[in-house]
C-alpha distance (Angstrom), angle and dihedral (degrees) to the residues before:
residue distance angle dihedral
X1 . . .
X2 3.67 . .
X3 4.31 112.1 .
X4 3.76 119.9 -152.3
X5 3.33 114.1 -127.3
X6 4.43 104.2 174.6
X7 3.53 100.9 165.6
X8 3.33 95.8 52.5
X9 3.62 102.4 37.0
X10 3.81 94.3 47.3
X11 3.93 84.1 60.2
X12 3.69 98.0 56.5
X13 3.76 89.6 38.8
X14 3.44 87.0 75.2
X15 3.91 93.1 38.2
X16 4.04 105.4 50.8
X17 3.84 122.5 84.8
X18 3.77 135.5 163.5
X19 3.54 147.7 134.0
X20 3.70 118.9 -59.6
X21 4.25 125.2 -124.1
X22 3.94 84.5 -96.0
X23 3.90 88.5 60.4
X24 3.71 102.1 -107.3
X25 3.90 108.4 175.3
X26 3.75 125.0 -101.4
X27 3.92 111.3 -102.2
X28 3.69 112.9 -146.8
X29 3.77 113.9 -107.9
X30 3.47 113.3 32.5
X31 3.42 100.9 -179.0
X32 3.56 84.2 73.3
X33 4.09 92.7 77.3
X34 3.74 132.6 115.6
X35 3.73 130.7 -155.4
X36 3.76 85.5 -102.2
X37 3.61 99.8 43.3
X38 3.98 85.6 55.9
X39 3.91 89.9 44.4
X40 4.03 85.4 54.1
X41 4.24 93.0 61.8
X42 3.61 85.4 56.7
X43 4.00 100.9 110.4
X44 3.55 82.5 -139.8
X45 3.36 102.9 57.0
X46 4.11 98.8 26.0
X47 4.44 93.2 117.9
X48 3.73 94.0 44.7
X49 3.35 121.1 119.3
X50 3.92 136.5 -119.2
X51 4.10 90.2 -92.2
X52 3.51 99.4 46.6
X53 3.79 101.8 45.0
X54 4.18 79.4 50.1
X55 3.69 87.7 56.4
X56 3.63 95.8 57.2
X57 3.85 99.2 36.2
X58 4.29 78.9 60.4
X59 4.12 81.1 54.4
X60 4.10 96.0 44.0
X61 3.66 117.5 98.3
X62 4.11 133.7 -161.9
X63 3.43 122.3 -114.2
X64 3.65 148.6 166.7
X65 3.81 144.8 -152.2
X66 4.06 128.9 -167.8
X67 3.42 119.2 -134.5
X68 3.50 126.6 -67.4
X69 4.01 88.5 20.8
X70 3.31 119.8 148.7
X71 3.43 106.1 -127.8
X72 3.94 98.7 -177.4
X73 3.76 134.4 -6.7
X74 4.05 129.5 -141.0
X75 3.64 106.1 -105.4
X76 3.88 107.2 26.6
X77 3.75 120.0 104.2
X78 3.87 119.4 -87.5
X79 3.78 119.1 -126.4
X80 4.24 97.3 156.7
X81 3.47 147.9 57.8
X82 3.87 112.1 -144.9
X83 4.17 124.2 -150.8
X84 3.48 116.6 -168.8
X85 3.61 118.2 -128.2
X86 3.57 104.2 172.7
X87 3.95 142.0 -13.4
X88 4.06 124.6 28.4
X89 3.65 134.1 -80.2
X90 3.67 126.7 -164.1
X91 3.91 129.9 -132.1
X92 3.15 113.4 -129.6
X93 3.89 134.4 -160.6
X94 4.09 99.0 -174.2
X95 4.27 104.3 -140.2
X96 4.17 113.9 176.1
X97 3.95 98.3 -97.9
X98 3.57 96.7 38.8
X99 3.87 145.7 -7.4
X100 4.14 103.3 -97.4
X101 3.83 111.2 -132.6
X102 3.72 104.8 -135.6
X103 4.32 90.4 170.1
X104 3.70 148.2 -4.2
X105 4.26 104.7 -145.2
X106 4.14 114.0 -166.9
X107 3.86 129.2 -167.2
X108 3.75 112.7 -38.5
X109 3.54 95.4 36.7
X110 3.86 126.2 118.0
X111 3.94 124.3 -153.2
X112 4.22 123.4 177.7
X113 4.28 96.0 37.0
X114 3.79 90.9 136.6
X115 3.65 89.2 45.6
X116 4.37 78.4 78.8
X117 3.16 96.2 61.9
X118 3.74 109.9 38.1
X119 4.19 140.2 26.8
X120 3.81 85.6 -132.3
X121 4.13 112.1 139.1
X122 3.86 121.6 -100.6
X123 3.85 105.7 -84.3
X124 4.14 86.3 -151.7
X125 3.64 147.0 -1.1
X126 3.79 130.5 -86.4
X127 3.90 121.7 -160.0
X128 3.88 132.2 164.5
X129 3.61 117.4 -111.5
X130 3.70 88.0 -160.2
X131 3.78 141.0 -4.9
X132 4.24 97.1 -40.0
X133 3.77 124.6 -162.2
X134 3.56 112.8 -158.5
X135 3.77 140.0 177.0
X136 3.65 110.9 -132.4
X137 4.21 129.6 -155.1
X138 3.78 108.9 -168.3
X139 3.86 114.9 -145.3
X140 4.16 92.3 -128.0
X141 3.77 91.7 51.6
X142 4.08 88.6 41.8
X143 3.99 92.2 58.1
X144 3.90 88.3 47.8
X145 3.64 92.4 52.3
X146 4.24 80.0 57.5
X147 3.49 98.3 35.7
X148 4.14 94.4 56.4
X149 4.35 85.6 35.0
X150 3.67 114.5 47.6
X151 3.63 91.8 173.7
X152 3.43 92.9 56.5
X153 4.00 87.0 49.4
X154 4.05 91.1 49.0
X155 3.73 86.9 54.5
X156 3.79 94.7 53.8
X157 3.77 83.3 52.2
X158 3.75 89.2 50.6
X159 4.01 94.2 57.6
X160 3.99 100.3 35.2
X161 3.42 91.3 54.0
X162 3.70 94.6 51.0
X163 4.09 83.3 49.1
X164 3.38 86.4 54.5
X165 3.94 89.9 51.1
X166 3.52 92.4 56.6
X167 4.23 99.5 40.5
X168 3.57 82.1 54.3
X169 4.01 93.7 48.9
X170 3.78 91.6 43.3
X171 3.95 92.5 46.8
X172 3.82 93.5 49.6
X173 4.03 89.9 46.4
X174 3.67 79.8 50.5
X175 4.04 97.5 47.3
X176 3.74 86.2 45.3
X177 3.50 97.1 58.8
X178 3.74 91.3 42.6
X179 3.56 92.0 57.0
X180 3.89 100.8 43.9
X181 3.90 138.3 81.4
X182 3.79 102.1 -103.9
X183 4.56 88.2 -149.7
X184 3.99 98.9 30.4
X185 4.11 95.4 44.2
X186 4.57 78.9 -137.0
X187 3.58 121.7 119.5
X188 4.20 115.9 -93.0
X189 3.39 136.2 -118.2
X190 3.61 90.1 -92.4
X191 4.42 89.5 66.0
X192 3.73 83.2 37.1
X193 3.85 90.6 65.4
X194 4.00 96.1 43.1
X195 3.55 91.7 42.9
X196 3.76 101.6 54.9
X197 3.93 88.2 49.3
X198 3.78 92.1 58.2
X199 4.05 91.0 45.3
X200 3.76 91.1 44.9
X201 3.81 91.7 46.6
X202 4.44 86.1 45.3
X203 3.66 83.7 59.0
X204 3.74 100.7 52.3
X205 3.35 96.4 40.8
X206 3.95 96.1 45.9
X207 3.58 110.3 16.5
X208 3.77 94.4 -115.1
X209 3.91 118.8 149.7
X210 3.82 132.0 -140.4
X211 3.78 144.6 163.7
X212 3.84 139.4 -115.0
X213 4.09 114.4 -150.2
X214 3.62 113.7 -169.9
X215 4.20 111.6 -166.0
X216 3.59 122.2 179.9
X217 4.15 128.3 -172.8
X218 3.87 109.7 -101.2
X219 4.10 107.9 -125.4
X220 3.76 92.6 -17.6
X221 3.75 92.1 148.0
X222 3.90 82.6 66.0
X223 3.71 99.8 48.5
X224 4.11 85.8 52.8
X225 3.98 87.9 46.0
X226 3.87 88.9 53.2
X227 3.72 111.4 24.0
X228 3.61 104.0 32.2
X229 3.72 139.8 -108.6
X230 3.44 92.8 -82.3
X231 4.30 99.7 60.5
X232 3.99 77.4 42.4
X233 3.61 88.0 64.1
X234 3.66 100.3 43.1
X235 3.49 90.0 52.0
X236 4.11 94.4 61.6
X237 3.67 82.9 37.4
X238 3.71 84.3 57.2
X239 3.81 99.5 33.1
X240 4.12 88.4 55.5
X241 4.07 97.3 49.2
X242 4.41 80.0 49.2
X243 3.96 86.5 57.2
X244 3.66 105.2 52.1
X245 4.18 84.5 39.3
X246 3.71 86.2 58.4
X247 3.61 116.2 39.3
X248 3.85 129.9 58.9
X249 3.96 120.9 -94.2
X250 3.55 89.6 -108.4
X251 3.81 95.6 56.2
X252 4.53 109.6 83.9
X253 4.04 107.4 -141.8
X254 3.91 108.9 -157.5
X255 3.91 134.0 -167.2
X256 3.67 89.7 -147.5
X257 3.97 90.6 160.4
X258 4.08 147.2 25.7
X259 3.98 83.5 -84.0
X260 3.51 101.1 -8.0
X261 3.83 131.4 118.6
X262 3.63 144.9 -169.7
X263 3.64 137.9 -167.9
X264 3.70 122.8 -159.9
X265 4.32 103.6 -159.0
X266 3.79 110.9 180.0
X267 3.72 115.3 -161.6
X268 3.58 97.8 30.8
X269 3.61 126.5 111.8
X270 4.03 122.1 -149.8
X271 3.90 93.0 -83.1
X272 3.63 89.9 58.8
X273 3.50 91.9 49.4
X274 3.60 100.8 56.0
X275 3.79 90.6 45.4
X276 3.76 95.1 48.4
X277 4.34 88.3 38.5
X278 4.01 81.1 50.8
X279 3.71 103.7 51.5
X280 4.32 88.7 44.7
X281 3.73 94.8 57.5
X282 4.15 88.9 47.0
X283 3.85 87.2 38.9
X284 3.75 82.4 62.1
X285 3.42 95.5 40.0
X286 3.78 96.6 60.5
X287 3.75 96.7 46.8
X288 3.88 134.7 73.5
X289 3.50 120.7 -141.9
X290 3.49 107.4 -132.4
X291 3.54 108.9 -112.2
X292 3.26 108.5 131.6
X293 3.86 104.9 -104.1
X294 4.35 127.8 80.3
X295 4.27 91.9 -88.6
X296 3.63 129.4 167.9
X297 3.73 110.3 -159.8
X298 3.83 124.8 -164.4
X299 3.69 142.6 178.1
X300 3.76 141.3 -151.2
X301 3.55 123.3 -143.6
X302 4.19 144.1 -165.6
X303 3.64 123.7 174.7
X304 3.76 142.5 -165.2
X305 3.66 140.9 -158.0
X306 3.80 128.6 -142.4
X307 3.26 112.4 -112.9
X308 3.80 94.5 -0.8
X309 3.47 90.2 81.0
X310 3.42 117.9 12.5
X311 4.13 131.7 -14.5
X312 4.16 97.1 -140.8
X313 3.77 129.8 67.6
X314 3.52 100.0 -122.4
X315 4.33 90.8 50.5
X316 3.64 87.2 46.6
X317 3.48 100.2 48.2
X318 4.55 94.8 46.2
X319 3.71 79.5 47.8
X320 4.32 97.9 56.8
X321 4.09 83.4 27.4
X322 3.95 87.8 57.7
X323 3.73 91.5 46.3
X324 3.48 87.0 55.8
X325 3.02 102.1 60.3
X326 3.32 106.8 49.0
X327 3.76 80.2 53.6
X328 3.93 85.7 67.6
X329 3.75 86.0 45.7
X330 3.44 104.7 54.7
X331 3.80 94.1 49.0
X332 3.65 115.7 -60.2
X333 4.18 124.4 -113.0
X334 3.83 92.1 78.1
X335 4.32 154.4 62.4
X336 3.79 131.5 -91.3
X337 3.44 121.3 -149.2
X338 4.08 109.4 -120.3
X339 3.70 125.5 -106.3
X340 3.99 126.0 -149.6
X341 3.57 109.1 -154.1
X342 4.30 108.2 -135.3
C-alpha cells in the first residue's frame, strides 16, 4: 500500500530535478524546482503556460512507495501520471525466468503520461528500487483541470497533434526504409509482393491493364567470382540509379532478388511491355557501369500482362519468370515473349 507522506514530499517537490524520458538535459540546481516547474518537463505539458501548469500543480498529489513496491504492473489500466521526486524505480518488462529491466528512471523523471489520455493497459511494469517519492496527477482530476480550462485543453490539442505529426513522420521514414533496397535505393521484394496485390486487385475491380517485367543480371555470379564483391555491388548500385532514369514515374522498379529485377508498369498492355522490356536490356547493353574496369553488362528479360496472361500475382509472375528464362536459354542479352500454358 502506498503511505502519504505531504510534508515531506511537498519539500522535495520543490528540490528534485532531472532529465525527462525524452532526454531533456539536467539543469544545475535542482533544488531550485517547483511543483510547476516539474509539471512543465512533462512532454505533455512542455507549451503550457504559467496558469495552466498552476492549475494542475493545485490537482498533483504527494505520494510514496517502500522499496520493492510495485508501483504499476504491465497490463492493468492506467489512471496516473507519476513524477519522481526522489529515489529510483525500475522498468520492468516481466519474461517467465525473470523480470527484464528495460530502464532505471531517477528524480525528475515521469512514467504513466499516456495513461491521461487513454484507458489503454500498462505496456510495462514500474517498481521502486528504494524508498520513491513521487508526485502523482490522477486522470479524473486531469480532465477537470480541462473541463473548467478550455484553453488549457486547446493547448494539449496543440502539442499531441504535433506528436502525432512527428510519430507519423518517423513511422513512414521507418516504413520506407523497410520497404526499400538498402544498395539499389528501389523498393524490395517485400513492396514488390504488396504492390502487385493492389495492381492485380485495380484490375479486377476496374478493368485496367498492366505489365510485369522480370530482368535478371547476365553471368553476374562470374563478375563476383572474378572482380570481387565490391564491383558486384557497384554494379546493382549502378543498375538501380539506370532504372528509375529509364522508366516513367508511374512505373515501380524492384530488386526482388540477388540480381533480379521487376518492374510493375500500370497502363500498359503486353505490346508495351515487350517494347519497354526491350529497350531496358539494350539500355543496359550500351552503358558501362562505372566500376573501374573495361565491363560489358547485360540483362535478360520476360514479361507479363495483367489479364493477358494471368489475373493473380503468383500466375503472373511464373508466367514473366518463365519468359525469362528461356531468355537465358536462348542466348542471354534479350526478351522472350510469355507463354500461358492451356
Amino acid at each position: 500500500m502506498a503511505t502519504l507522506h505531504l510534508r515531506r514530499a511537498r519539500s522535495h517537490a520543490g528540490r528534485y530535478l532531472s532529465s525527462s524520458l525524452e532526454g531533456i538535459a539536467s539543469i544545475p540546481a535542482p533544488h531550485a524546482m517547483t511543483t510547476d516547474d516539474l509539471l512543465a518537463r512533462v512532454p505533455l505539458f512542455r507549451s503550457l503556460d504559467a496558469d495552466a501548469l498552476h492549475r494542475l500543480a493545485a490537482a498533483t498529489r504527494p505520494v510514496s512507495f517502500p522499496a520493492e513496491t510495485r508501483i504499476v504492473e504491465i497490463g492493468e489500466a492506467g489512471h496516473s501520471l507519476f513524477i519522481l521526486l526522489s529515489g529510483e524505480v525500475r522498468v520492468l518488462y516481466p519474461a517467465r525466468s525473470a523480470d527484464y529491466e528495460l530502464a532505471r528512471l531517477g528524480p525528475g523523471e515521469v512514467f504513466g503520461e499516456m495513461a491521461l489520455l487513454n484507458d489503454m493497459p500498462r505496456s510495462a511494469t514500474v517498481q521502486a528500487v528504494g524508498d520513491v517519492e513521487l508526485l502523482v496527477l490522477e486522470k479524473d482530476d486531469f480532465r477537470k483541470v480541462i473541463e473548467e480550462s478550455p484553453a488549457v485543453a486547446l493547448k494539449l490539442l496543440e502539442v499531441l497533434s504535433l506528436r502525432i505529426r512527428s510519430a507519423d513522420e518517423h513511422i513512414s521514414g521507418l516504413s520506407d526504409k523497410a520497404m526499400r533496397d538498402a544498395l539499389t535505393g528501389l523498393l524490395n521484394r517485400r513492396a514488390f509482393h504488396e504492390r502487385i496485390k493492389e495492381e492485380v486487385d485495380r484490375s479486377l475491380r476496374y478493368g485496367d491493364t498492366f505489365a510485369l517485367i522480370l530482368l535478371d543480371l547476365d553471368h553476374f555470379k562470374s563478375i563476383n567470382d572474378t572482380l570481387g564483391h565490391d564491383t558486384g555491388d557497384a554494379i546493382l548500385s549502378w543498375l538501380g540509379r539506370l532504372l528509375i532514369d529509364h522508366t516513367r514515374s508511374a512505373d515501380a522498379p524492384f530488386r526482388v532478388g540477388g540480381e533480379e529485377f521487376a518492374i510493375l508498369a500500370p497502363a500498359t498492355s503486353a505490346d508495351v511491355a515487350a517494347n519497354v522490356a526491350q529497350r531496358l536490356v539494350e539500355t543496359v547493353a550500351e552503358a558501362r557501369p562505372p566500376v573501374g574496369h573495361e565491363l560489358r553488362v547485360t540483362m535478360s528479360g520476360g514479361f507479363a500482362a495483367c489479364p493477358d496472361h494471368g489475373a493473380a500475382p503468383d500466375v503472373l509472375y511464373t508466367v514473366a519468370d518463365r519468359a525469362l528464362l528461356r531468355a537465358k536459354e536462348n542466348g542471354r542479352n534479350r526478351i522472350a515473349e510469355p507463354r500461358v500454358d492451356t
